[in-house]
C-alpha positions as CSV (number, residue, x, y, z in Angstrom):
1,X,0.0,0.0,0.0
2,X,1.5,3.8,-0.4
3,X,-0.3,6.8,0.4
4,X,0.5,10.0,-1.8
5,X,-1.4,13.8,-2.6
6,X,-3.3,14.4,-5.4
7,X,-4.5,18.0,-6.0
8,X,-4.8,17.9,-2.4
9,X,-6.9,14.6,-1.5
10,X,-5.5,11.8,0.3
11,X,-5.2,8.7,-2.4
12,X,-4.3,5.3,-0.9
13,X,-2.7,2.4,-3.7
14,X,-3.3,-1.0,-3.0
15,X,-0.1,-3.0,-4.4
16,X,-1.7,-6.6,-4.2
17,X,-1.7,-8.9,-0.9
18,X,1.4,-11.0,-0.1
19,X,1.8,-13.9,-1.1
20,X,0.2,-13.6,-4.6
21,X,2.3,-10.2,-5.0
22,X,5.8,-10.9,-3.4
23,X,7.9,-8.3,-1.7
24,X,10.1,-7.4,-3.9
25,X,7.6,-6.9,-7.1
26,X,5.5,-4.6,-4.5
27,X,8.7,-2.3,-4.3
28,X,9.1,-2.1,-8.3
29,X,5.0,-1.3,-8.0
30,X,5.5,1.2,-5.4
31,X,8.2,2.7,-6.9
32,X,6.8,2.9,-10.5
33,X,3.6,4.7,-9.3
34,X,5.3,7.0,-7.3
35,X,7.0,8.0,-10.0
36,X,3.7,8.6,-11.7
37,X,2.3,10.8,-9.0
38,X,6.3,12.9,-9.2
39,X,5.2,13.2,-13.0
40,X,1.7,14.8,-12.0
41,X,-0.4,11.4,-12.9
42,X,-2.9,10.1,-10.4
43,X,-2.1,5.9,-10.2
44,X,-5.4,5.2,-8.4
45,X,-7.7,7.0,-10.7
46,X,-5.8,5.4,-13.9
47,X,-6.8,2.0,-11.7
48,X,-10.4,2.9,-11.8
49,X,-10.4,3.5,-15.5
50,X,-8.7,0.7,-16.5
51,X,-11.0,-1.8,-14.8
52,X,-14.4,0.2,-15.1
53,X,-13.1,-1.0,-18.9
54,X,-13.4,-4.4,-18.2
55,X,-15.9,-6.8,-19.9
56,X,-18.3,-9.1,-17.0
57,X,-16.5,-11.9,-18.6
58,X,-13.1,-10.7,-17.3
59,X,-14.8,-9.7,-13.9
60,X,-16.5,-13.3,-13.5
61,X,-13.1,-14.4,-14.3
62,X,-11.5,-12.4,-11.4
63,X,-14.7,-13.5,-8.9
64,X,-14.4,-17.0,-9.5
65,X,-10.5,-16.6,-9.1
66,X,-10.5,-14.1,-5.4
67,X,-13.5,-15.4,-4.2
68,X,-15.9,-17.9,-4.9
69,X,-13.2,-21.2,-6.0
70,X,-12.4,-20.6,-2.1
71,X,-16.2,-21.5,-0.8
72,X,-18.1,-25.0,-1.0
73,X,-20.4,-23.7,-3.5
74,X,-18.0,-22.9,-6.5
75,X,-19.2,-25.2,-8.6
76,X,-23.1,-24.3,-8.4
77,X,-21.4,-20.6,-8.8
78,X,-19.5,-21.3,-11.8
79,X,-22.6,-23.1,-13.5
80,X,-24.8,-20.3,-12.9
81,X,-22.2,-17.9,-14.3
82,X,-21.7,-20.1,-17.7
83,X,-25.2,-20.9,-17.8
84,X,-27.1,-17.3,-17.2
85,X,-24.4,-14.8,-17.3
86,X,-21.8,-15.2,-20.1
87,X,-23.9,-16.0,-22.6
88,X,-25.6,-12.2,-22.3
89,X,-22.8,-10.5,-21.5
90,X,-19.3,-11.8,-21.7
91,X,-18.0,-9.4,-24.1
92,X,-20.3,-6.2,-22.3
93,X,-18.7,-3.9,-20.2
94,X,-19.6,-4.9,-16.7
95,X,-20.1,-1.1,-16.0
96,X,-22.6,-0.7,-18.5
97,X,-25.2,-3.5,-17.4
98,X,-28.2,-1.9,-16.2
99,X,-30.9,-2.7,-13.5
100,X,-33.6,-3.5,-16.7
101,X,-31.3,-6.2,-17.8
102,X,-30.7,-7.5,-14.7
103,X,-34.8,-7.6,-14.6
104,X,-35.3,-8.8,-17.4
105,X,-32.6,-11.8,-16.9
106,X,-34.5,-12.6,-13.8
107,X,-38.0,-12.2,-15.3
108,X,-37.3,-14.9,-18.1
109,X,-35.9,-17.3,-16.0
110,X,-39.0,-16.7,-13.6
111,X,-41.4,-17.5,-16.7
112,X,-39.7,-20.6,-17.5
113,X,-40.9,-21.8,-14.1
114,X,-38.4,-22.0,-12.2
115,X,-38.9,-18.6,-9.7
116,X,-36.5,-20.1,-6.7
117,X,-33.6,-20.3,-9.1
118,X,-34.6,-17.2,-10.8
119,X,-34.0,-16.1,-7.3
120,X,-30.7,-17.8,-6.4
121,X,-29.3,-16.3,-9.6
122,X,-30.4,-12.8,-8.8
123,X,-28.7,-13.4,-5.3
124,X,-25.1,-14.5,-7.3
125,X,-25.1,-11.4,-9.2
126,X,-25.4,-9.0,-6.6
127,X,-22.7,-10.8,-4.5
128,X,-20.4,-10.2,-8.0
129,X,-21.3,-6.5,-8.2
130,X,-20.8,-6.1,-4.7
131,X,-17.9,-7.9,-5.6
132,X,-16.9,-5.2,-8.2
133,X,-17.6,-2.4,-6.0
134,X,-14.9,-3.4,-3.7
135,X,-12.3,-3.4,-7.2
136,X,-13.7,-0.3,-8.2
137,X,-14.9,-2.0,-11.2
138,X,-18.3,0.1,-10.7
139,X,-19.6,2.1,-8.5
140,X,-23.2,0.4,-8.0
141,X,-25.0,-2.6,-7.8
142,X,-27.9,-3.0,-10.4
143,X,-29.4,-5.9,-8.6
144,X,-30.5,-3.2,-6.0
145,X,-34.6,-2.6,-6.4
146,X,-35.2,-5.8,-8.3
147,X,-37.6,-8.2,-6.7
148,X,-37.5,-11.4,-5.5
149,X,-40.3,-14.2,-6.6
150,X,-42.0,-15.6,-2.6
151,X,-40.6,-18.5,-1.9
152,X,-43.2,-20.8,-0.2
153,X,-44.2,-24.0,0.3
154,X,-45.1,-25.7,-3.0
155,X,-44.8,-28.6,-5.3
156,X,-44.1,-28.8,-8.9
157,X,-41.4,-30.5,-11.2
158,X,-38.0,-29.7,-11.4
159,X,-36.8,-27.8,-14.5
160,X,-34.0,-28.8,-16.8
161,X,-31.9,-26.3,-15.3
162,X,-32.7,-27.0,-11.7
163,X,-31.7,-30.6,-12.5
164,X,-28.6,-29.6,-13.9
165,X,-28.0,-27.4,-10.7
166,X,-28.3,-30.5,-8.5
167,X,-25.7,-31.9,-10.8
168,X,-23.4,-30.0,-11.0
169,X,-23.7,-28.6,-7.3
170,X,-24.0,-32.3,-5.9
171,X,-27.0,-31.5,-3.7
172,X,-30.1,-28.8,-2.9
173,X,-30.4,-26.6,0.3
174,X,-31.1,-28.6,3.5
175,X,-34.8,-27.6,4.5
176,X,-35.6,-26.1,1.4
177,X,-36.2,-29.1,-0.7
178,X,-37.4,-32.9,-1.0
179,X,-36.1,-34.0,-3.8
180,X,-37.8,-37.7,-4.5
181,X,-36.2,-39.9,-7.6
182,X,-34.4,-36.6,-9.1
183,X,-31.4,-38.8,-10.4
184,X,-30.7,-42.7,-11.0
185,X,-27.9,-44.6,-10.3
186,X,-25.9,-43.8,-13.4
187,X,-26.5,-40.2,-13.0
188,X,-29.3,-39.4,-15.2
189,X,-31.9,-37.2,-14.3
190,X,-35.7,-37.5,-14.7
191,X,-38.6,-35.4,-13.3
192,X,-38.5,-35.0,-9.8
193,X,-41.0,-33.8,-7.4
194,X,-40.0,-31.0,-5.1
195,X,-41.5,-29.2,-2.0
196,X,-39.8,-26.1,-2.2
197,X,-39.5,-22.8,-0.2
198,X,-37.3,-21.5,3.3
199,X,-39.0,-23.1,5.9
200,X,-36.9,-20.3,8.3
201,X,-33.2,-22.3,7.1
202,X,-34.1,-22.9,3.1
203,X,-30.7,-20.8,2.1
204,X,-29.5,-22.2,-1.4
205,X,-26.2,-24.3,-1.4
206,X,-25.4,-22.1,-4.5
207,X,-24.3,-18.9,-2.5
208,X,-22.2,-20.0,0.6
């Protein structure tokens, strides 16, 4: 970290955290943005720029990599991210994705019946925008203001995607669902009846 002046505010540099950034390559850092600020440049506001530039692909890149490949729910995560995010905006600027996308991402997933993982997806793109509020990737979260679909008790049939979610994620949130004959021995999936909802601990597996 190195603290310097610009046009009179305080500005504070993060160099990287030990051990992925060693000593000595913070130093070079340090001492090449110093340099910067001695030439009248401002280091963290050419940070900002840079990575308000990035595409959500690179930032689901970076999420996966500092955050969620460290919790028990990366692969649900990384499904969700390949299945509902990348495919609409890889190659978009993650600062220019707006709340009526992210409503209308959650809206068409709700109409395909399937309203609790319309809701479990909503919940991992906030967590990545909150995610790129803390790297100054944005300066907002457009999840904010976007309903939820009630999660109560119910029955119905899993979807194609839901099955694909137990799958990939191994197993559905403790309390939240009975799952009855959702997958044979060899792996394959066939319709499954669910009773669905919180019941006061229902929290997805997805998000941990």
């Amino acid at each position: 970290m190195i603290f310097y002046r610009f046009h009179g505010r305080k500005r504070r540099y993060s160099l990287g955290t030990f051990p992925t950034v060693s000593l000595a390559d913070a130093r070079k850092r340090a001492r090449k943005n110093l340099d910067k600020v001695a030439d009248g440049a401002d280091p963290v506001a050419e940070k900002i720029q840079l990575h308000q530039a990035g595409t959500f692909g690179e930032l689901a890149s970076l999420y996966l990599e500092r955050y969620a490949n460290k919790k028990k729910s990366r692969r649900n995560q990384r499904w969700m991210i390949n299945r509902h995010f990348l495919p609409r905006w890889r190659h978009v600027k993650a600062r220019d994705i707006s709340r009526p996308e992210v409503r209308a991402l959650v809206e068409n997933i709700s109409d395909k019946g399937a309203p609790i993982l319309a809701n479990r997806v909503l919940a991992l793109l906030s967590k990545m925008f909150n995610f790129s509020i803390g790297r100054d990737w944005r300066t907002d979260n457009p999840c904010q203001g976007v309903e939820k679909n009630p999660e109560k008790s119910f029955k119905r049939v899993l979807t194609d995607d839901e099955m694909s979610l137990i799958r990939f994620g191994g197993h559905l949130p403790k309390g939240g669902y009975d799952v009855q004959n959702g997958i044979t021995q060899r792996g394959e999936t066939r319709a499954a009846t669910v009773h669905g909802g919180v019941h006061g601990r229902g929290r997805p597996a997805g998000l941990g």
